[in-house]
C-alpha positions in Angstrom: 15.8 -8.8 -6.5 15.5 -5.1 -5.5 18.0 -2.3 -6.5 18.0 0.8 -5.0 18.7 4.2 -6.3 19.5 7.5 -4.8 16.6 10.2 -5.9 19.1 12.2 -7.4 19.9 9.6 -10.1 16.1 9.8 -10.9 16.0 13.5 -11.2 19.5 13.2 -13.4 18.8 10.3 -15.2 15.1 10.5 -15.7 12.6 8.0 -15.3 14.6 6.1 -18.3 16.5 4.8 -15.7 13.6 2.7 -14.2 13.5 0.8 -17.7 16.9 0.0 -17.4 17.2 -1.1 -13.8 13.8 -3.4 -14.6 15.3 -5.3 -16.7 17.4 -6.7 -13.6 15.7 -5.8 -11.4 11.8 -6.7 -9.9 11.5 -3.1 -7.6 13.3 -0.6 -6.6 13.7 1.4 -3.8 14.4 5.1 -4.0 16.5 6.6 -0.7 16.4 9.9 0.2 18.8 11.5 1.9 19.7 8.0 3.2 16.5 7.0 3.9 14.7 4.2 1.8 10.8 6.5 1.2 9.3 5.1 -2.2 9.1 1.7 -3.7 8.3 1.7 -7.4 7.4 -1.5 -9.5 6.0 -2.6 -12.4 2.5 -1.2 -13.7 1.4 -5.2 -13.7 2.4 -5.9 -10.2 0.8 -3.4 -9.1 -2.1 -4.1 -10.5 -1.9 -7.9 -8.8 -1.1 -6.0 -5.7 -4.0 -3.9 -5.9 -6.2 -7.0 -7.0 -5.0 -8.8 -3.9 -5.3 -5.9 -1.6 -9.4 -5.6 -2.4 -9.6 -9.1 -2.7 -8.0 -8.8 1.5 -10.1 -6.1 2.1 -13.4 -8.3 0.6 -13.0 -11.4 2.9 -12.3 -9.6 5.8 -15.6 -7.9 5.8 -17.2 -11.2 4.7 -15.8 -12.5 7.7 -16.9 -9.6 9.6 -20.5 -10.1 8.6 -20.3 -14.0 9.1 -19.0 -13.3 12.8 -22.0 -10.5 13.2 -19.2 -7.6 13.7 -21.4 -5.2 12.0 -23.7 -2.4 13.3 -27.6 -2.0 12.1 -28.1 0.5 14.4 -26.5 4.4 13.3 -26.4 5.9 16.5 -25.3 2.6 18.0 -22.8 2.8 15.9 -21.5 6.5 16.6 -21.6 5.8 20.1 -19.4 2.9 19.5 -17.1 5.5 17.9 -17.4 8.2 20.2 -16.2 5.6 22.5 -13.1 4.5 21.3 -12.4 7.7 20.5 -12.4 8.7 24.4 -10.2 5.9 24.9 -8.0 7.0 22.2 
């Protein structure tokens, strides 16, 4: 479940009030003024999320380099860039 606080709680309550809400809690969201901005979790899941992010990042270029989406060539390569950058 996700809980979330007001960032005012945190600044009066001190991050001893993430312990607490944890314990019912699997994230929470911190508003401010009204707006949801920060997601905090637990040290562990964030290390899975981290894991799973580079472990994303790693097939994705595997895939790149499977499908030959890769450049040899450096000043192919920055005209490639200077490319999509006019078209940016």
């Amino acid at each position: 479940m996700i809980m979330t606080v007001m960032a005012n709680d945190i600044k009066t309550k001190g991050v001893s009030l993430f312990d607490t809400l944890f314990e019912k809690f699997s994230e929470v969201i911190i508003s401010v003024r009204g707006k949801n901005k920060y997601c905090v979790i637990p040290y562990e899941e964030y290390e899975e999320y981290r894991a799973y992010k580079l472990d994303m990042a790693h097939k994705e270029v595997m895939e790149d380099i499977a499908n030959e989406k890769y450049h040899t060539n450096t000043q192919k390569h920055f005209d490639t860039l200077k490319e999509a950058l006019k078209d940016a």
